[in-house]
N, C-alpha and C positions, 0 to 999 in steps of 0.2 A: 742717333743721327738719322738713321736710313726712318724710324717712326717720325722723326720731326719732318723728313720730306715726303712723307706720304699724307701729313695732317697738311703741310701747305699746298699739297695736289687737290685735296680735298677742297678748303678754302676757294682755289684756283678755279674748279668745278664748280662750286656754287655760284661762282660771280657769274658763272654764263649760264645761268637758269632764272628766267624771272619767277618772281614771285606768283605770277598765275600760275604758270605750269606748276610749279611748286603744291600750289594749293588745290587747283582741281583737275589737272592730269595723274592719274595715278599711272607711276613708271614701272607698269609689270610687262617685261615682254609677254605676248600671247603662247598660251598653252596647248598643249596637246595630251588625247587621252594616255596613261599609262596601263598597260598592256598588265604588269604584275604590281600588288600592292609592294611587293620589296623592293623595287625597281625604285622608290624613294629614298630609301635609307644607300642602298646600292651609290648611287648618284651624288650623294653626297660624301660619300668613299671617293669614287672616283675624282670627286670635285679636290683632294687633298694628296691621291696620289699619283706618283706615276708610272707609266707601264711601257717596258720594250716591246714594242710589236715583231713578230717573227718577219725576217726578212724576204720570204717564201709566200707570199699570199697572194702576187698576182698582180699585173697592172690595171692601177684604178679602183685595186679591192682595200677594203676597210675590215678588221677584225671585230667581227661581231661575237660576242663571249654568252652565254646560257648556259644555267647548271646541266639542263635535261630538254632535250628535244626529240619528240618520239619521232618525227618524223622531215628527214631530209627537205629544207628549201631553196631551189633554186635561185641563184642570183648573182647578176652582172657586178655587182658592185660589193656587196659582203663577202667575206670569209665565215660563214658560222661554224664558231668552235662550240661542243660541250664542253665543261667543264668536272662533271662527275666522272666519278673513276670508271674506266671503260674495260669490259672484259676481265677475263683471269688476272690475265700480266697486271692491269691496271690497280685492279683492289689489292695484288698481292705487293704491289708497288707501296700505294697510298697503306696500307696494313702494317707495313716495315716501318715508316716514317713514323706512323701515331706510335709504334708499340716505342720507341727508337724517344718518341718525347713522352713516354712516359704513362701511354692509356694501355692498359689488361695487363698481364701477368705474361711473362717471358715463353711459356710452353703454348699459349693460346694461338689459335690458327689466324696470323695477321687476315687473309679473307674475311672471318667474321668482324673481326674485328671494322674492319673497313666500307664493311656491307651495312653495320649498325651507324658507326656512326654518319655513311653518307645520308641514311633514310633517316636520321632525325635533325637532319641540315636541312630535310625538303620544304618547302615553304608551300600557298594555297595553288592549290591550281585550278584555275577558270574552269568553266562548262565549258564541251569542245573545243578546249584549248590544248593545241598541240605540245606545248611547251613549259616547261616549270623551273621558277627561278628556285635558288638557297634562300632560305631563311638567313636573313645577316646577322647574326649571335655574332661576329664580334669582325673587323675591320680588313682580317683576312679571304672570310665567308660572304662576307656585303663583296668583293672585289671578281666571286666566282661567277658573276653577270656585270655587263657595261652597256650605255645606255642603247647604242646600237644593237645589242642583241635583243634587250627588252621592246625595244623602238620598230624593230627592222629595218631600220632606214639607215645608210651612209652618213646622214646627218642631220642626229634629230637634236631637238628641243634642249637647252641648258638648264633642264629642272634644277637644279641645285641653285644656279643663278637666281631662276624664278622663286625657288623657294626661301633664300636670303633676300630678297627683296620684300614677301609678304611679313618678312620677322621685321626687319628695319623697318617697315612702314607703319610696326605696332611698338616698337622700342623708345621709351619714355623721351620725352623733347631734351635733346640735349645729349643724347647717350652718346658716347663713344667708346662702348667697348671691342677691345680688339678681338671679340672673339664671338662669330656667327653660329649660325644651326649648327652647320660640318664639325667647326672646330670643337663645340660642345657635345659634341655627338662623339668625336674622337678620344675626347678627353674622359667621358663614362665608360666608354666603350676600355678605355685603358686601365679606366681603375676595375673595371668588373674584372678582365685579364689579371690583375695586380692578384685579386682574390679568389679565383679559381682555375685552380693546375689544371681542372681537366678541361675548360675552353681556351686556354693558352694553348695549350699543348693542339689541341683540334686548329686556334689560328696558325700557327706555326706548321704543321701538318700542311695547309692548304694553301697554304705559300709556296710552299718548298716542292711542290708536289701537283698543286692541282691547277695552277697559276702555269703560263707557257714560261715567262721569265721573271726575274728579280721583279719587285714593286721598290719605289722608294719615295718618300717623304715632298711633296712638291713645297716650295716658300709661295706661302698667300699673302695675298696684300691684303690691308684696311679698303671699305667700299669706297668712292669716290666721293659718295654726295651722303648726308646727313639730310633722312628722309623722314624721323622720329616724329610725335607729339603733335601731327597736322590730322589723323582720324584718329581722336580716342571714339574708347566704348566700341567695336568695332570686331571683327574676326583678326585683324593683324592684332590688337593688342592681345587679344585672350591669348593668342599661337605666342607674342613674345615672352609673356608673364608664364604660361605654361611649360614652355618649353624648357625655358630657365629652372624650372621648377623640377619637372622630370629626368632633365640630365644634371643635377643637384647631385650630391654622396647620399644624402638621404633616401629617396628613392632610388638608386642606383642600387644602395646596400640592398635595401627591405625587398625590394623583386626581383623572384626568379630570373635567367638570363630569358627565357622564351617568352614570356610574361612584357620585360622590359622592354622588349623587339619589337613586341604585338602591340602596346601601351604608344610606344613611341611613334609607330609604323599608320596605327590610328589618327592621334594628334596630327602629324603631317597630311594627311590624308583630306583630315576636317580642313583644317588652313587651306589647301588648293580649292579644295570643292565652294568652300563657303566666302573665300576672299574672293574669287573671282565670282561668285556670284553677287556678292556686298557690291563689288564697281560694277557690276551688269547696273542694281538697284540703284547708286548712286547716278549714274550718267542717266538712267530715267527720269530721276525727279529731279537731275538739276536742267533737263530738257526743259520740264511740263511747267519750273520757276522762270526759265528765262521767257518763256512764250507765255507766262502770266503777264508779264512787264512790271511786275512789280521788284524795287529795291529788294537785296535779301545779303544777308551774311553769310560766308559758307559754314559757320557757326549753328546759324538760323537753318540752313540744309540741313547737315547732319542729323539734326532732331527729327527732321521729316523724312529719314531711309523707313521704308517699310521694310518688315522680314524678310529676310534676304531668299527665304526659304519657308512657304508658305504649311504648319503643320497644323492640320484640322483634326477633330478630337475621333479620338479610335470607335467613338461608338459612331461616328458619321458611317455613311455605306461605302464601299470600295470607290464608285465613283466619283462621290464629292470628294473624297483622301485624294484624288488623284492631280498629281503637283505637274506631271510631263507635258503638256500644254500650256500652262501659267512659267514656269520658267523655259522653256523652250523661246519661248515668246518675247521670256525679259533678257536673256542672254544675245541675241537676235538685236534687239530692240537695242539694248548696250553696247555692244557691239558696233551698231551702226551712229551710234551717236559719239562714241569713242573718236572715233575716224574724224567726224566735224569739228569736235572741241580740238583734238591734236591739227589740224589741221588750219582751224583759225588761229589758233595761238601760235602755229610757225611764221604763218601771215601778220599778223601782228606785231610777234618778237622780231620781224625782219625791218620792221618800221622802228620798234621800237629799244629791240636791244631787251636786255636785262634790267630796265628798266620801269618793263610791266609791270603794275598793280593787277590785286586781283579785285578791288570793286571798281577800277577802270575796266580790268576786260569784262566784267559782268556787265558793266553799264554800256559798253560799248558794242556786246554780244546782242542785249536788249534791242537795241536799237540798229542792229541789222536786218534789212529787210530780208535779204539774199538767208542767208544764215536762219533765221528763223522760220522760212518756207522750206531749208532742207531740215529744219525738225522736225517741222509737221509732217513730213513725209517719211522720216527714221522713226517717228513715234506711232505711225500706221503699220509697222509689224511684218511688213509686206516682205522687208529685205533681209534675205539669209546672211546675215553680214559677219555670222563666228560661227560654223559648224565647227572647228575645232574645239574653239573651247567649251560649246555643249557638250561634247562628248570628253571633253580632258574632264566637267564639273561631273557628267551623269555616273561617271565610273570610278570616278575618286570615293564617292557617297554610294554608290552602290554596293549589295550585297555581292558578291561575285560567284560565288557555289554556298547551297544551302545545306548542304547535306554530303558525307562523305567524309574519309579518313584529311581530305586535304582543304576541308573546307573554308569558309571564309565565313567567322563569326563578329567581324568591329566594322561591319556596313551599317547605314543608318538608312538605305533606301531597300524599299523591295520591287522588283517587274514580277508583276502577274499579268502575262498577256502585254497587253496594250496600255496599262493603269500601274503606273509609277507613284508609288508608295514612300511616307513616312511611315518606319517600321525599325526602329532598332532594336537588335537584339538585349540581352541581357550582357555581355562582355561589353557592348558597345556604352551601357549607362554606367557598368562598374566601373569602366574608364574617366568618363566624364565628369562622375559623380566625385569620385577616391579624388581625383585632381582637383576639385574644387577646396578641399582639406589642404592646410599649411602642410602638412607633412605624416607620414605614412603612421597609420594606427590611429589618424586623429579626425576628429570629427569637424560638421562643418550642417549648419541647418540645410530647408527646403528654398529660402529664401535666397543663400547666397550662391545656390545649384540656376536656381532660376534666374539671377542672375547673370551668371557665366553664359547660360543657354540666349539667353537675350544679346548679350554681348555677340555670340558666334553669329547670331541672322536669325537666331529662332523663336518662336513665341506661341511655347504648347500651352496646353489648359496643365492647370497643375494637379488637376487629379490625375491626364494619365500619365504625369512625370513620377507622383506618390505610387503610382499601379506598378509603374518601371522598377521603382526604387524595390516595393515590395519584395515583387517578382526575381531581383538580383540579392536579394536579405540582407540587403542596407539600410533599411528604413530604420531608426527607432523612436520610439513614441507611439501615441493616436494620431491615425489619419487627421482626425477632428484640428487637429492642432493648424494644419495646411502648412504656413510658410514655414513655423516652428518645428516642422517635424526635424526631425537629429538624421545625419547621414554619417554612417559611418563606414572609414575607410575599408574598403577591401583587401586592402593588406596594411 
């Protein structure tokens, strides 16, 4: 009963969206950088459960949670709590609780005990970054940061929102299942608990212990509107078919738990960075269509998104590789033409109800004079119209620390200086690559890698995709072979 009125809520929804909007607004709320890569999977926790706030934090103040903060920050409106066990008392505290579910041997000094396992809960920590979240191994450890502490802000960004939105806008035409990123994320996340005692016992430990009060289970609803099958071939669809795919039993069994965090924690990472750059690309060239005047299909569009993410071949010089200008520009550029399209289509839909077509609003976009004089002035570049979301895309893709016991090894961008690089490491294609495979231990050519990468925004030369492959000891075959070469899964 309560599924059957949340599918007529649905329905209900739909009837008050016309079909333009439908077809060429994409309904992503706007992004903001995130501060830590776990701060994704984190967010998605938080998006399922719920939490007592201490009733002691102050008027006006907001509980900001971080595993680790070297250094005290003032502020009117947060509480920031650490969440790592603090001092003697604290690990001797946290040390009783793991020994108590079952980690070390009854005579071991709970301290060590507690000292180990918090230091391999740490997750990357940024260059001059004051701060370090928990690695989220498993649904207790994702909850030891909230988005506010990652954020610093009273009230940021509903990443998790955002992030079920870029998966529904790649979810086959027609889908309706009831079960999104979080809920799939929760669900592997239960079964890896199911099958090892010793990260049960660590979740259980950091509930009971490192958490200020109880958590418990929120009721999610179904999303409102059926957003599926209007951008295939796209970064949403790779992010839905993958996703699906990695929080599977199959891959959930075959990897490591630190492994399956990293794997997953990438994948998300790609979908923010690459979908919001795919609609920066799309509101560009459905600009540079409407001020052709020529008829077109959104059909006919689609075909024409350039790379969403411009990769030039490794042997070019540092400063032709360099992308921070060219997408600076189209983000910017997106951004401000964002604003027009939503903006005439409220104008519109106020005239005409839900009742828009979308080669009515094309044809009708065409033939405004107003409206195509502020494209030509949005497609002049001039207007900073998304610093946010250049800096949500630059860091999502970026490398974060190269070097060091807490490094960040699944970036796909490098900063040297002033010159922003396509540069991924080897973790980053064993990822990419393994995922392109139906399933763990199984193979998949160069052909259908190329592919997938074409789908996300990208479009390398495929030698230095064969060099990647190499380099990570996936490849098998002769190079000579090109599309046909054999990739094979890294686990």
């Amino acid at each position: 009963m309560m599924i059957d009125s949340l599918l007529l809520t649905k329905i209900e929804s739909d009837k008050m969206t016309s079909d333009a909007r439908r077809s060429l607004f994409l309904s992503m709320n706007r992004p903001q950088y995130v501060s830590v890569p776990e701060g994704f999977i984190s967010s998605l926790a938080w998006k399922l459960f719920d939490f007592n706030e201490p009733p002691t934090l102050g008027a006006g103040k907001k509980l900001a949670l971080m595993y680790k903060v070297e250094k005290d920050t003032k502020s009117t409106n947060l509480s920031v709590t650490t969440t790592a066990p603090k001092g003697h008392d604290g690990h001797s505290a946290f040390g009783e609780v793991l020994k108590n579910s079952g980690i070390g041997p009854y005579n071991l000094d709970p301290i060590l005990i507690a000292t180990a396992v918090s230091n391999s809960i740490t997750g990357i920590r940024a260059e001059k970054s004051t701060m370090q979240a928990a690695s989220p191994l498993t649904p207790g450890i994702a909850l030891l940061q909230n988005m506010r502490g990652v954020q610093k802000s009273q009230s940021p960004p509903d990443l998790a929102g955002i992030i079920e939105t870029l998966y529904r806008l790649g979810a086959p035409h027609g889908s309706q299942s009831q079960s999104g990123v979080a809920e799939r994320w929760l669900d592997a996340s239960n079964r890896r608990l199911g099958a090892d005692a010793l990260l049960a016992a660590m979740d259980k430990s950091a509930k009971e212990n490192l958490l200020l009060s109880g958590v418990k289970l929120k009721v999610t609803e179904l999303p409102s509107e059926f957003i599926g099958g209007l951008f295939p071939n796209t970064p949403f669809t790779w992010f839905a078919r993958i996703w699906d795919r990695l929080t599977g039993p199959d891959w959930v069994d075959a990897l490591p738990a630190r492994v399956w965090v990293d794997w997953a924690t990438t994948v998300l990472r790609l979908a923010y960075g690459m979908g919001f750059l795919w609609e920066a690309a799309w509101y560009e060239t459905f600009a540079r269509r409407i001020l052709r005047g020529e008829p077109f299909t959104r059909e006919q569009l689609l075909k024409e998104i350039p790379a969403a993410l411009p990769w030039k071949s490794s042997r070019s010089t540092q400063s032709v590789r360099d992308v921070a200008s060219v997408l600076l520009r189209r983000v910017h550029v997106g951004g401000a033409v964002r604003k027009l399209v939503d903006s005439w289509l409220s104008t519109a839909e106020t005239k005409s109800g839900n009742l828009l077509a979308t080669e009515t609003a094309i044809t009708r976009m065409m033939g405004d004079g107003d409206f195509r004089k502020q494209l030509t002035v949005a497609l002049g570049g001039q207007m900073k119209a998304a610093p946010n979301t250049w800096e949500a895309v630059k860091y999502a893709l970026l490398t974060r620390d190269v070097a060091g016991p807490f490094a960040d090894y699944y970036g796909m961008l490098r900063q040297n200086g002033r010159f922003l690089t396509v540069s991924p490491g080897t973790e980053w294609i064993a990822v990419v690559a393994s995922l392109s495979c139906d399933r763990p231990g199984g193979e998949a050519n160069v052909g259908r890698l190329m592919g997938d990468l074409h789908e996300m925004g990208l479009n390398p030369q495929l030698s230095d995709v064969i060099e990647l492959l190499e380099r990570a000891g996936l490849a098998r075959g002769s190079a000579d072979a090109d599309q046909g070469v054999l990739i094979k899964s890294a686990f």
